[in-house]
C-alpha positions as CSV (number, residue, x, y, z in Angstrom):
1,X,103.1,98.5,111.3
2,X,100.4,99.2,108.9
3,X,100.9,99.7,105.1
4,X,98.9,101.8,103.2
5,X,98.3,101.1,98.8
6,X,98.3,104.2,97.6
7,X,96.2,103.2,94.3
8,X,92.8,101.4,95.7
9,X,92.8,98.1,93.1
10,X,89.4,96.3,92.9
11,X,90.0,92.6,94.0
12,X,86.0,91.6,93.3
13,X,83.2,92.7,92.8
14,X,79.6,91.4,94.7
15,X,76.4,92.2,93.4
16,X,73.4,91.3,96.2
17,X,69.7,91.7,96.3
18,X,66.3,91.2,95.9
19,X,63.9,90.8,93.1
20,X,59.9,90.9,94.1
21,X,58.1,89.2,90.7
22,X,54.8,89.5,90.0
23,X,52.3,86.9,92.2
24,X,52.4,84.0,91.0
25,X,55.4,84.0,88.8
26,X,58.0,83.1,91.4
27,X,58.4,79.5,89.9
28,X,58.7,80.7,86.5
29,X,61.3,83.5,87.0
30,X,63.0,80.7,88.9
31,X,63.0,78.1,86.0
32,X,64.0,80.9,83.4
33,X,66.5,81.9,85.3
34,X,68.7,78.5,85.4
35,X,70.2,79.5,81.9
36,X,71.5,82.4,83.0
37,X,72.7,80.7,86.1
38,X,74.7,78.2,84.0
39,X,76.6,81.1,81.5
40,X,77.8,83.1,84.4
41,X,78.9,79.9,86.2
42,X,81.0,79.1,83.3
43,X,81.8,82.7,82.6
44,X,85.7,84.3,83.1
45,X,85.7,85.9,86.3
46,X,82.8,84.5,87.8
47,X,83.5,82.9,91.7
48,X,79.8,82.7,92.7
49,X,75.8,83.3,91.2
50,X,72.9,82.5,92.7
51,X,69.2,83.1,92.4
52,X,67.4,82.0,95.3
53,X,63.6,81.4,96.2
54,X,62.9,83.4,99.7
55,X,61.7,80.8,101.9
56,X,59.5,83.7,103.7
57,X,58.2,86.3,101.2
58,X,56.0,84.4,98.5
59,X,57.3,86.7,95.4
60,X,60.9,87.6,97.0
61,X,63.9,85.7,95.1
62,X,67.4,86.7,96.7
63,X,70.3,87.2,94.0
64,X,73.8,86.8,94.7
65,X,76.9,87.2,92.4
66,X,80.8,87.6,93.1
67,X,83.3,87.8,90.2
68,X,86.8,88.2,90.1
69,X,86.4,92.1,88.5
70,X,84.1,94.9,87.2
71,X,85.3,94.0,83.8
72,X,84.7,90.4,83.5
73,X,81.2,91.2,85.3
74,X,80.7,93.8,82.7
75,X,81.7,91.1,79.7
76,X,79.4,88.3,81.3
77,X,76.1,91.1,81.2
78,X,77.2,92.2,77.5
79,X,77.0,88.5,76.2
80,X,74.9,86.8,78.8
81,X,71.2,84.9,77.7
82,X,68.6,87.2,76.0
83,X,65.8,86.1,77.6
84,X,62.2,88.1,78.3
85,X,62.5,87.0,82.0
86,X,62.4,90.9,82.8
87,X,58.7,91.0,82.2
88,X,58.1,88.9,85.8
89,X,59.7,92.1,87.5
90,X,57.7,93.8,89.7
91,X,60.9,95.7,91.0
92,X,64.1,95.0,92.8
93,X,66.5,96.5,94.8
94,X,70.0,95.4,94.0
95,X,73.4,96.7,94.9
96,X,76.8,96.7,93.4
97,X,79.9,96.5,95.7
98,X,83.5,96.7,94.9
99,X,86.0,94.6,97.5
100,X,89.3,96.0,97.5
């Protein structure tokens, strides 16, 4: 027998990706990311968050998040570390998915 929800719920939320930085400024996205790394750790919600040096693309750094909803996700990037870390982006490609 299978049973069907009628109302989709959204049991977590992964965000996955990949950030190229500018050469040269793998390390130091790295380093200025560990605060970052340490308030969503200890945010509400959060299960997982990574940031990753690629151990095969010089300026690739892989990013990995899971949290327990959109909502806490979305309180955790309202209040999370100003920092000027965004400057070392050369672009990224990172996707949002919704586990229900």
């Amino acid at each position: 027998m299978i049973a069907f929800i009628s109302e989709a719920r959204i049991m977590s939320v992964i965000v996955a990706g990949k950030i190229y930085v500018y050469s040269g400024q793998r390390d130091d996205f790295s380093n200025r990311s560990t605060e970052s790394i340490e308030s969503a750790r200890n945010a509400d919600g959060c299960i997982d968050f990574a940031v990753s040096s690629d151990p095969l693309e010089i300026n690739r750094v892989n990013v990995f998040e899971h949290w327990t909803s959109e909502e806490e996700l979305q309180a955790f990037r309202g209040a999370g570390p100003e920092t000027d870390i965004a400057a070392l982006i050369e672009r990224a490609e990172i996707s949002e998915h919704q586990i229900v």
